[in-house]
Backbone bond lengths (Angstrom), bond angles and torsions (degrees), N, CA, C in turn:
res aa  C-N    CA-C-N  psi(-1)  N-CA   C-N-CA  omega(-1)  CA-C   N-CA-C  phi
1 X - - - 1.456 - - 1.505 108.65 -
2 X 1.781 123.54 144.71 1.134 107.56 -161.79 1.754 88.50 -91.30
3 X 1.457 117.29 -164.67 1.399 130.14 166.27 1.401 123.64 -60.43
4 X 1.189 108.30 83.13 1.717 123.30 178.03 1.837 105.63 -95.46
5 X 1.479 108.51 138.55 1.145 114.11 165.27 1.357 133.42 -123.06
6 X 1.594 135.45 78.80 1.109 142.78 -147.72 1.688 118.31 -69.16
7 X 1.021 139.18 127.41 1.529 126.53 -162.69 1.597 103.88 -136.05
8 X 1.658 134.85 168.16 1.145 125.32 160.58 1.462 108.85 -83.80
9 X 1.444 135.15 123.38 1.373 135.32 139.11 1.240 131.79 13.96
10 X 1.905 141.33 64.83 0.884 114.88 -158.11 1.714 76.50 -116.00
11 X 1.812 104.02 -175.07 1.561 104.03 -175.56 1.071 125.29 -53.76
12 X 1.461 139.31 -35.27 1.459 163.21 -142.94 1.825 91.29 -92.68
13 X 1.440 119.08 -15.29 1.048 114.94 169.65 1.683 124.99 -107.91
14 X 1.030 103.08 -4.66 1.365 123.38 175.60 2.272 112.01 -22.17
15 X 1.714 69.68 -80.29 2.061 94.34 -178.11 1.267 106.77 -36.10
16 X 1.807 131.91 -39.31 0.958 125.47 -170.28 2.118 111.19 -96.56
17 X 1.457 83.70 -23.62 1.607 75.20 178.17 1.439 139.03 -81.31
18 X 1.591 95.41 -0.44 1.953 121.33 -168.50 1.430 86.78 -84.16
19 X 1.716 141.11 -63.03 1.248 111.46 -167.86 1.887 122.46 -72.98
20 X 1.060 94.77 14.07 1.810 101.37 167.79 1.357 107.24 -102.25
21 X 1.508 119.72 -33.21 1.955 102.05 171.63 1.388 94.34 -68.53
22 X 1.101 125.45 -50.01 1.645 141.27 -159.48 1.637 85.52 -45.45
23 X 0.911 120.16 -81.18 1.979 118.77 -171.77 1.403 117.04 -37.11
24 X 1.892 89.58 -44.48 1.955 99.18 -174.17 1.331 100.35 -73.94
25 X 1.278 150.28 -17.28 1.228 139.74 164.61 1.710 128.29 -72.11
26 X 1.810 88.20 -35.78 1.754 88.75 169.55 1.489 122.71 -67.00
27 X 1.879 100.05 -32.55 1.369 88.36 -177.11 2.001 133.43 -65.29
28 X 1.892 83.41 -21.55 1.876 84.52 173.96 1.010 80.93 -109.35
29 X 1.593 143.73 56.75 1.687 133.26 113.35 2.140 103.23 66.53
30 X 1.657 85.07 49.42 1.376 86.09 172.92 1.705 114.32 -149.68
31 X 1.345 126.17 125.63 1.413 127.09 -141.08 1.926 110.24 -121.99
32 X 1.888 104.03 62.54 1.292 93.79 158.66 1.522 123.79 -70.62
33 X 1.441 107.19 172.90 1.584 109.61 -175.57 1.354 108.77 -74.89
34 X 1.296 116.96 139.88 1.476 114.37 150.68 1.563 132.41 -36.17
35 X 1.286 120.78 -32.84 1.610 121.64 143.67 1.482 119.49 -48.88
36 X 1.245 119.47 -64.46 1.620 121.13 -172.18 1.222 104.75 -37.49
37 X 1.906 112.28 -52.24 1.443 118.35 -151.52 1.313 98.89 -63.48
38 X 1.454 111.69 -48.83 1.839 109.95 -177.31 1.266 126.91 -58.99
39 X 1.208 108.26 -23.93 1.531 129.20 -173.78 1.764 89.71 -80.05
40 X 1.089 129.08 -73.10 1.117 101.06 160.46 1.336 152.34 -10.63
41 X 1.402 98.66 -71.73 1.430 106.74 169.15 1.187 123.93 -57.35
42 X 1.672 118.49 -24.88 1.698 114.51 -163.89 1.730 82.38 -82.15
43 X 1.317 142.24 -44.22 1.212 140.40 -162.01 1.768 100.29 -48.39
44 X 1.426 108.36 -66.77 1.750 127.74 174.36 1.840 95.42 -34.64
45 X 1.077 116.49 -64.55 2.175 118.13 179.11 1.606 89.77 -39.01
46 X 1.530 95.83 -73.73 1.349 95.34 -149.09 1.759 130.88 -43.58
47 X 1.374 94.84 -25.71 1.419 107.09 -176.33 1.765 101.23 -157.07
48 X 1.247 111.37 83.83 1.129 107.96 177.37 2.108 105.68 -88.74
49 X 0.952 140.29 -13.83 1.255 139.95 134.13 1.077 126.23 -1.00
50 X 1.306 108.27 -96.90 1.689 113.67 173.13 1.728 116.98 -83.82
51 X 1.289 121.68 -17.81 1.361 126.80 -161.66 1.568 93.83 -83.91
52 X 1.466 113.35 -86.05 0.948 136.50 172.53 2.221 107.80 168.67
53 X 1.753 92.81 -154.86 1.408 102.17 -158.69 1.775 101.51 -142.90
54 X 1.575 94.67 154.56 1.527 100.97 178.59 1.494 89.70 -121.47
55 X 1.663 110.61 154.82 1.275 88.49 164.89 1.701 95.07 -144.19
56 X 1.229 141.13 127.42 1.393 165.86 133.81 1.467 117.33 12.03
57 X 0.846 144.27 138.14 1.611 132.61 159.41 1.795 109.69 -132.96
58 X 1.611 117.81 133.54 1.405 92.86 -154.79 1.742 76.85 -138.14
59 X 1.498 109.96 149.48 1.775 89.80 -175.98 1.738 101.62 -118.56
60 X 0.908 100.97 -148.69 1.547 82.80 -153.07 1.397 120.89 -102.72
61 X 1.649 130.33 29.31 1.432 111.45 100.87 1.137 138.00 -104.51
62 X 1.759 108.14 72.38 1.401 91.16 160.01 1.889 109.42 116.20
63 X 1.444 100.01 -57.59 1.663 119.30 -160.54 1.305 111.87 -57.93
64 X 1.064 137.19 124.65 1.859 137.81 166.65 1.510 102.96 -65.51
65 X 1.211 93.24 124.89 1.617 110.78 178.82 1.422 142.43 -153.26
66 X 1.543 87.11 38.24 1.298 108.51 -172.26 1.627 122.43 170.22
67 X 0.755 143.07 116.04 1.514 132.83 -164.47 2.133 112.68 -132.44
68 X 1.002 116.14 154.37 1.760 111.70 168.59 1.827 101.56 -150.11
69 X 1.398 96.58 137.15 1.723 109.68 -176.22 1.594 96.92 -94.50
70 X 0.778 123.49 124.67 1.748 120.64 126.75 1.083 149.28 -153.48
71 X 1.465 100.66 158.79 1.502 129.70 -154.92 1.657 107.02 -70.88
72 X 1.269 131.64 159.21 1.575 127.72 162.60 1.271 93.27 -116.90
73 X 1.093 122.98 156.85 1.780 147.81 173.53 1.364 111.84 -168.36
74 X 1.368 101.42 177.46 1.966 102.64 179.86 1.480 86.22 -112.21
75 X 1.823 94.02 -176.67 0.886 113.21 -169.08 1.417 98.09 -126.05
76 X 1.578 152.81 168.01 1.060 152.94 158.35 1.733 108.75 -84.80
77 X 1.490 95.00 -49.40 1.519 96.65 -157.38 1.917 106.04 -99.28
78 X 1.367 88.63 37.11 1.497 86.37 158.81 1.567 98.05 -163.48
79 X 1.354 105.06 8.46 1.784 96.68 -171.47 1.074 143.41 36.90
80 X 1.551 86.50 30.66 1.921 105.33 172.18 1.469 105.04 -130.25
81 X 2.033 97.47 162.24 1.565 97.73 158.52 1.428 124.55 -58.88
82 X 1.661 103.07 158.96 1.150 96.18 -169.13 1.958 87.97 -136.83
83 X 1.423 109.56 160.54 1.560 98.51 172.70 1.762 95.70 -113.62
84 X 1.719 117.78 153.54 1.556 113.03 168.11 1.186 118.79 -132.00
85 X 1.599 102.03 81.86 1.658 102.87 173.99 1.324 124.42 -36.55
86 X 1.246 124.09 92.32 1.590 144.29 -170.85 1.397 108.42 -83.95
87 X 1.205 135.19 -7.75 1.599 143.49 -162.40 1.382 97.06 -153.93
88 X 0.880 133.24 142.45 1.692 134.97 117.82 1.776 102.98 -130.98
89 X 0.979 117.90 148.21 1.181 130.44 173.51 1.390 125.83 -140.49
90 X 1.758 140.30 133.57 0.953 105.45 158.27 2.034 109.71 -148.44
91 X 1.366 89.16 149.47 1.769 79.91 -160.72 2.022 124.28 -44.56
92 X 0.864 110.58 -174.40 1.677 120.80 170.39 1.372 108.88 -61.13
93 X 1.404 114.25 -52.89 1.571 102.87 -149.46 1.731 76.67 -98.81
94 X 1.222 161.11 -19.90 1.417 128.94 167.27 1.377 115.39 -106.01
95 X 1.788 122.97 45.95 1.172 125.61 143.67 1.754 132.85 -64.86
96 X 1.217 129.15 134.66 1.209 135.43 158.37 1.613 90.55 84.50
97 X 1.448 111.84 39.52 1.884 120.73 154.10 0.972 124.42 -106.51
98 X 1.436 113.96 -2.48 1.567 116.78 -167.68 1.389 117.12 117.01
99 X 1.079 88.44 -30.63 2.085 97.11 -159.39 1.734 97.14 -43.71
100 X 1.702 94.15 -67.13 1.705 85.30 -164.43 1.777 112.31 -48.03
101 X 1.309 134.47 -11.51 1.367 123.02 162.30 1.402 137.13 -74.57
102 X 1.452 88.87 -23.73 1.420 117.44 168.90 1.846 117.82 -66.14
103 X 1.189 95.55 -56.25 1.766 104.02 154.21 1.118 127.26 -20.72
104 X 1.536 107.61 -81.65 1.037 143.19 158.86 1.556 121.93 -18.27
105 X 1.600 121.05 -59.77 0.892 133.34 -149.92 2.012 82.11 -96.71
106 X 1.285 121.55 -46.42 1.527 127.97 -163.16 2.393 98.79 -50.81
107 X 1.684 76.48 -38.00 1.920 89.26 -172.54 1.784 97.01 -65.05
108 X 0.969 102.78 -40.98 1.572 88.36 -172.84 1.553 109.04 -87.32
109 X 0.919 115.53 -16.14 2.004 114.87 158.95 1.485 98.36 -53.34
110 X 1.795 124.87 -49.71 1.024 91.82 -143.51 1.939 117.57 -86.25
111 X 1.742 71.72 -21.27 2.240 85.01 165.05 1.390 115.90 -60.36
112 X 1.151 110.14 -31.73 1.954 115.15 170.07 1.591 115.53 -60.62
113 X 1.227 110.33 -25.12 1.262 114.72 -164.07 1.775 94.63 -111.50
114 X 1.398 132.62 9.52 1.539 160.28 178.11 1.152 99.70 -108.75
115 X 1.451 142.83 -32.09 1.227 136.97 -125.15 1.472 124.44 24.70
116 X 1.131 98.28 43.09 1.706 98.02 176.53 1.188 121.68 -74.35
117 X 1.071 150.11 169.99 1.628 137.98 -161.59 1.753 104.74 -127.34
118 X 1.132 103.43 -11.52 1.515 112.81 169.46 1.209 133.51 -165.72
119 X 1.613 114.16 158.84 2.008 99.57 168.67 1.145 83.69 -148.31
120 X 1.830 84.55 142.58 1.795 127.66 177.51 1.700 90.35 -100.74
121 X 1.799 72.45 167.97 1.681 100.68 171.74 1.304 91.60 -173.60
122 X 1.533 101.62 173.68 1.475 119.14 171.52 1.694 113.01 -154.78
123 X 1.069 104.55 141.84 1.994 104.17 165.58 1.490 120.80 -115.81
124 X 0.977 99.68 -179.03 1.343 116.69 178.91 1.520 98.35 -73.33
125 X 1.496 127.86 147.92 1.477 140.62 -159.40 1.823 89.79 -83.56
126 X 1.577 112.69 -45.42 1.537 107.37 172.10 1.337 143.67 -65.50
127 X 1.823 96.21 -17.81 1.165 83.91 -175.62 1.912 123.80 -110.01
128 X 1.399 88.23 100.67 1.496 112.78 167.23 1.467 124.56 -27.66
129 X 1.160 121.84 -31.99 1.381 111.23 172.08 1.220 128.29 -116.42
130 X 1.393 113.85 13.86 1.466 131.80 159.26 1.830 105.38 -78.92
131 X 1.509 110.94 -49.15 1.430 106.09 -176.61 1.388 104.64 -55.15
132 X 1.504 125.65 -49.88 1.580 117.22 -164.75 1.408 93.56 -65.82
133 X 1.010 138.85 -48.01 1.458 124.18 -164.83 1.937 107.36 -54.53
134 X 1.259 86.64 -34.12 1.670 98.17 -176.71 1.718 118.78 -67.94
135 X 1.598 105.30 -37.06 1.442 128.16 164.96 1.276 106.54 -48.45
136 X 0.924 118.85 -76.04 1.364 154.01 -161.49 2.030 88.64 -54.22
137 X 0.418 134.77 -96.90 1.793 139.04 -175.16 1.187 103.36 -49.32
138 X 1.398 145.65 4.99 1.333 142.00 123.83 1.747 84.67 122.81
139 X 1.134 131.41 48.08 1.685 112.39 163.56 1.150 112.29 -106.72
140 X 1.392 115.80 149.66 1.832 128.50 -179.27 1.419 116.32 -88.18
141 X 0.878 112.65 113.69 1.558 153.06 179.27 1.562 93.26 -61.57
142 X 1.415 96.20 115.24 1.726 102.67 164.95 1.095 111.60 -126.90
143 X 1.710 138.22 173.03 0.995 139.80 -119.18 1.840 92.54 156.59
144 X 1.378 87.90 -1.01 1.915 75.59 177.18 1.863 106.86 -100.98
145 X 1.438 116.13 -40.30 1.318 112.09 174.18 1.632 117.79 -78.33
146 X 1.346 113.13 135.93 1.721 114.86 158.16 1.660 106.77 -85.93
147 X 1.598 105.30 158.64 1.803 100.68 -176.03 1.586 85.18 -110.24
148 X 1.489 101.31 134.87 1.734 98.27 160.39 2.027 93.02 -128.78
149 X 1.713 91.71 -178.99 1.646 93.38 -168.68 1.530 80.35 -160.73
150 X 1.348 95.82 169.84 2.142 110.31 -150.29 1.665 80.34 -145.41
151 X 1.298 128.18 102.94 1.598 100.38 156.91 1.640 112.54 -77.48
152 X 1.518 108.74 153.28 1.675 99.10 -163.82 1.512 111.86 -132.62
153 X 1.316 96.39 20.17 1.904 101.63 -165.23 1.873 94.31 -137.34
154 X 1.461 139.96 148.63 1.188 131.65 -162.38 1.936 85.17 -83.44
155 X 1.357 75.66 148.64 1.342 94.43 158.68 1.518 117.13 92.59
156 X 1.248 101.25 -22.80 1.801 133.10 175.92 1.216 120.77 -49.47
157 X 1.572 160.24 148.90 0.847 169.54 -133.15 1.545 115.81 174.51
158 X 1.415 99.48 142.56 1.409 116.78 156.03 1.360 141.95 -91.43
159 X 1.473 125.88 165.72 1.289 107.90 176.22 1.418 131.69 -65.13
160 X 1.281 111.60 -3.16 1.677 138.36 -170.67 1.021 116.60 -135.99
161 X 1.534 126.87 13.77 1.224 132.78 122.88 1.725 149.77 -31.19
């Protein structure tokens, strides 16, 4: 893996981290505003505690190239926190270096350091080289839940919309 430097999301990183949601959104072909996304993110600064966290990946000169969000929530069926890597992303030219394991591995430091007892994720059913990366770093593959989603506010949308 070359020289990656993983950081938490603070504002000063903002400018560089909008065209990496910006990509991760084109690729599952879904088009919030560049406001929302930040607005987002300033929420994640503001209270990364209860909200949750973004965290940066920058390689070694400098460049953002890769980023993963997550969320905290509970769980019912284990009555613990849980963390839900909702993002991982990582650009073209620093695919298949490690990074996305590196990600990976930074998100579950940071629920360890939460005492969280776990972190979820999910992909897209197509995309093939997100699962091996996912294989590959040892996560269990389920096949027992379906995802459904309700938009509930006018005007609102889904990802499969």
């Amino acid at each position: 893996m070359g020289a990656h430097e993983i950081g938490i999301v603070e504002e000063g990183d903002l400018e560089e981290l909008l065209p990496l949601m910006r990509a991760y959104c084109d690729f599952y072909e879904v088009g919030p505003s560049d406001a929302d996304l930040l607005a987002m993110s300033r929420v994640l600064i503001d209270d990364p505690e209860r909200q949750g966290l973004q965290l940066i990946a920058r390689d070694a000169d400098g460049e953002a190239v890769g980023f993963a969000t997550i969320f905290w929530t509970w769980s019912t069926l284990t009555a613990a926190r849980l963390g839900v890597m909702n993002d991982l992303f990582v650009s073209p030219e620093a695919r298949g270096t490690g990074l996305a394991d590196a990600l990976i591995e930074a998100c579950a430091g940071q629920c360890r350091r939460r005492g969280v007892e776990s972190l979820e994720w999910q992909t897209a059913s197509d995309n093939h080289r997100a699962q091996a990366v996912y294989d590959r770093v040892g996560g269990d593959r389920s096949d027992r839940w379906l995802d459904y989603s309700l938009a509930v506010s006018p005007g609102a949308t889904t990802p499969d919309s």
